[in-house]
C-alpha positions in Angstrom: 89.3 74.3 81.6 89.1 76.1 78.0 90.2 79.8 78.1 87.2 80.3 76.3 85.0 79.1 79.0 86.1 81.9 81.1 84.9 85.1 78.8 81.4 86.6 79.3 80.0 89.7 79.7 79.7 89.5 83.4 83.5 88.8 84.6 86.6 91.3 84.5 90.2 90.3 83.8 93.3 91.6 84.9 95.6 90.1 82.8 99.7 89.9 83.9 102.1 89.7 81.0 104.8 87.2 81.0 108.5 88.6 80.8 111.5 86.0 80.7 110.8 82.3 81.6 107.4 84.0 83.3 103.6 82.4 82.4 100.7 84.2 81.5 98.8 85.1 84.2 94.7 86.2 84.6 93.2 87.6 87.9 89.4 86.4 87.0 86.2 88.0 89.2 83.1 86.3 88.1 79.6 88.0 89.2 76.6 85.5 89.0 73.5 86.4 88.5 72.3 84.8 91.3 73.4 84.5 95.4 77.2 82.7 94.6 80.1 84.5 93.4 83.5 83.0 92.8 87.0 84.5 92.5 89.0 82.5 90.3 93.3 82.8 89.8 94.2 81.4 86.5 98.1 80.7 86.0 98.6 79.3 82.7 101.6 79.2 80.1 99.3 80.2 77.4 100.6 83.4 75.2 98.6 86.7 75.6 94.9 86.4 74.5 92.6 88.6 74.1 90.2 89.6 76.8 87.1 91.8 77.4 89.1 94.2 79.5 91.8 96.4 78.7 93.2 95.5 82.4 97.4 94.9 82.5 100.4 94.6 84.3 103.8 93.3 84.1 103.2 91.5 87.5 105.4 88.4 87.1 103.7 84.8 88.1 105.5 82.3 89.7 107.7 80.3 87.5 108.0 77.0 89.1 103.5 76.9 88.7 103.9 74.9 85.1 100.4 73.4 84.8 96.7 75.5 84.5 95.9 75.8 88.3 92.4 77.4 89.2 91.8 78.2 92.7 88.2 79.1 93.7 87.1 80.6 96.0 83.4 80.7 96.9 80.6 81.9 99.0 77.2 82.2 99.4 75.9 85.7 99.9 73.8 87.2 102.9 70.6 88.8 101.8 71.5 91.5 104.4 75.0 92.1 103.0 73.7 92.1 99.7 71.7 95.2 100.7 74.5 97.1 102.6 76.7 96.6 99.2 74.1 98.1 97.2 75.2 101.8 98.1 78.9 103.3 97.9 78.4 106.0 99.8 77.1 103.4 102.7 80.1 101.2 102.2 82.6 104.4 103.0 80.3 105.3 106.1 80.8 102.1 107.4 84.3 102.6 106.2 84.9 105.5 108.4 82.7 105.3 110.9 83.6 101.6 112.0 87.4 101.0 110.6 88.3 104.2 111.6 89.3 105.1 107.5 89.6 108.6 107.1 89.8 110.5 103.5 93.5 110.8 102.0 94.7 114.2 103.2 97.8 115.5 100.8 99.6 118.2 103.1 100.2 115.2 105.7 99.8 111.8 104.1 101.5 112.7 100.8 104.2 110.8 101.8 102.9 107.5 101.8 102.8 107.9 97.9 106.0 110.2 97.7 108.2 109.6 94.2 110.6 106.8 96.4 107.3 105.1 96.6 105.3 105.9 93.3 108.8 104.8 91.5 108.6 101.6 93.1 105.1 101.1 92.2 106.0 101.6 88.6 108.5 98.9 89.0 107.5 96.4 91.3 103.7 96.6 89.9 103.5 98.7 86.8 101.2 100.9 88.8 101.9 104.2 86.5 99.2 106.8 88.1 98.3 106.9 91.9 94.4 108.1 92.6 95.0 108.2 96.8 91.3 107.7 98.4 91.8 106.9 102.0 94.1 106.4 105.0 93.8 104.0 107.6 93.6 105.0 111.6 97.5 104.0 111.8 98.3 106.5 108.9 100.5 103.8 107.6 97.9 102.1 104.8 96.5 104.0 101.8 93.8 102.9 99.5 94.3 104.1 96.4 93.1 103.7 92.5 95.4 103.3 89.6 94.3 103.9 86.1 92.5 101.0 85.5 90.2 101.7 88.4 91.8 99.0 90.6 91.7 99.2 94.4 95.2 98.7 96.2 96.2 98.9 99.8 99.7 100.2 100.6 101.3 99.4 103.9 104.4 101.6 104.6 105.6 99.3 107.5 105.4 96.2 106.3 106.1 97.4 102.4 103.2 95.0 101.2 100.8 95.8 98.4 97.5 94.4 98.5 95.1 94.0 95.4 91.5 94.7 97.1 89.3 94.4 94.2 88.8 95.6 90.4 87.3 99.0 91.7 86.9 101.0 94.4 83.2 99.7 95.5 84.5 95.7 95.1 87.5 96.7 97.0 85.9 98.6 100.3 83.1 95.3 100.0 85.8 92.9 100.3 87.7 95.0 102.5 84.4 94.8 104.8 82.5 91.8 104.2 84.7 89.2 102.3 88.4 89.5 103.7 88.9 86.2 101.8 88.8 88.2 98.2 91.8 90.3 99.2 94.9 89.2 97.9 98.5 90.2 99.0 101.2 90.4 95.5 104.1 88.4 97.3 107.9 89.3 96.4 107.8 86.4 93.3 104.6 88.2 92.1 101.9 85.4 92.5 98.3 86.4 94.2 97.9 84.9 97.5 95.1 85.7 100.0 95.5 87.7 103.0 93.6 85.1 105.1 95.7 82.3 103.9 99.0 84.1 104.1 97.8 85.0 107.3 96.7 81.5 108.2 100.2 80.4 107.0 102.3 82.9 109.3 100.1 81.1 112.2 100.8 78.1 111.2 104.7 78.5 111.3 104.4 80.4 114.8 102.8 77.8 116.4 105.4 75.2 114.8 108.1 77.6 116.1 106.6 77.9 119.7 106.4 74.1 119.7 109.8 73.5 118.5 110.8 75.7 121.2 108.9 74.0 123.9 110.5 71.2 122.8 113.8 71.8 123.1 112.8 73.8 126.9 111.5 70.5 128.0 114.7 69.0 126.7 117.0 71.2 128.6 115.1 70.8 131.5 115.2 66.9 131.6 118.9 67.2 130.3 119.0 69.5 134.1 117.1 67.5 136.6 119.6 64.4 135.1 122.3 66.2 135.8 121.1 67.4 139.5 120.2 63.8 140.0 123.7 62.5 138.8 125.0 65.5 141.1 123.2 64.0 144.2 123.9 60.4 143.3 127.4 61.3 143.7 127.3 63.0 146.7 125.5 60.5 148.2 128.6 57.8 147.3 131.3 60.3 147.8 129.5 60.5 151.7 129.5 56.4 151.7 132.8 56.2 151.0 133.7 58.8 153.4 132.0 57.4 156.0 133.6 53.3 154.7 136.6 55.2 155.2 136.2 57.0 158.7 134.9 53.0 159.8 138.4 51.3 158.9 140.3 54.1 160.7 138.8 53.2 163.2 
């Protein structure tokens, strides 16, 4: 796919600079005009182009990606969604009144984005300026903007950042309606879905629980062998008594 392709008026970029034996990296959201929208991850080893949007980061892709992979991810759009999504103030409600989101409250959730934090931020995600909007019912997850109007998620107990959308209304309408937008920035820097990398810890729990179920039903043969050996022998070692106690006699 040409790079070129991928430029129009209706699609934002967040572009992720290479640093050392890094690719070039562009976080793509299309908007169609019409009922489909597609999210698209673009890892390239192209240099820096030029791009509509004045989005960047220093988020480093994954180096052993070496060929131009484009993951899609579509879906066709509800009518009635559609509708719900047309009003911000109707996606906080929803927000609040159903997810139990709250508004970002300084005095006591200020240290969710202390300077340990914000510093980290900086580092980790070239996240310069924090805009806090809400907290989740845990207190432990903060939605928040950063100067290029992106929506991240913070989770203090799990220490995972999560890229929600490229502003605040895409970000609560994934958050709400299309889960499989959101995308968690992994140690190595690549963009990962929640769903899948939630699908993925699944998958290895249930490979774990087998494995151990497994090796159970393994130890429990390797027992009921030994208690049959165990009987087998004192059923001869009663034989020979009793061969014996015959011959004394």
């Amino acid at each position: 796919m040409q790079m070129q392709q991928l430029i129009s008026s209706n699609q934002h970029f967040l572009k992720i600079k290479p640093e050392k034996d890094h690719q070039f990296c562009i976080w793509c959201i299309s908007y169609s005009l019409q009922s489909e929208r597609q999210t698209k991850f673009i890892y390239t080893l192209e240099k820096e182009q030029s791009s509509p949007s004045s989005l960047e980061s220093a988020w480093k892709c994954n180096p052993k990606i070496r060929d131009l992979k484009v993951w899609e991810l579509t879906q066709q759009k509800n009518k009635e969604t559609m509708q719900k999504l047309q009003s911000y103030s109707e996606l906080v409600a929803t927000l609040k009144n159903d997810y139990k989101f709250r508004d970002f409250y300084k005095p006591t959730d200020g240290w969710l984005i202390d300077q340990e934090n914000k510093e980290h931020f900086n580092e980790k995600y070239s996240i310069t300026n924090i805009y806090p909007l809400f907290v989740d019912h845990s207190e432990m997850v903060v939605f928040f903007l950063d100067d290029r109007d992106i929506l991240f998620a913070w989770c203090e107990m799990t220490r995972e950042m999560d890229i929600w959308g490229i502003n605040k209304m895409e970000g609560i309408a994934n958050y709400l309606y299309h889960p499989e937008k959101v995308c968690v920035i992994m140690n190595d820097g690549e963009l990962v879905t929640r769903v899948e990398l939630v699908c993925h810890i699944e998958k290895e729990r249930a490979e774990e629980k087998l494995i151990k179920e497994k090796l159970m039903e393994k130890n429990r043969e390797k027992n009921r062998e030994k208690r049959l050996a165990k009987k087998k022998r004192l059923v001869e070692e009663k034989r020979l008594k009793r061969l014996a106690e015959e011959k004394q006699k």
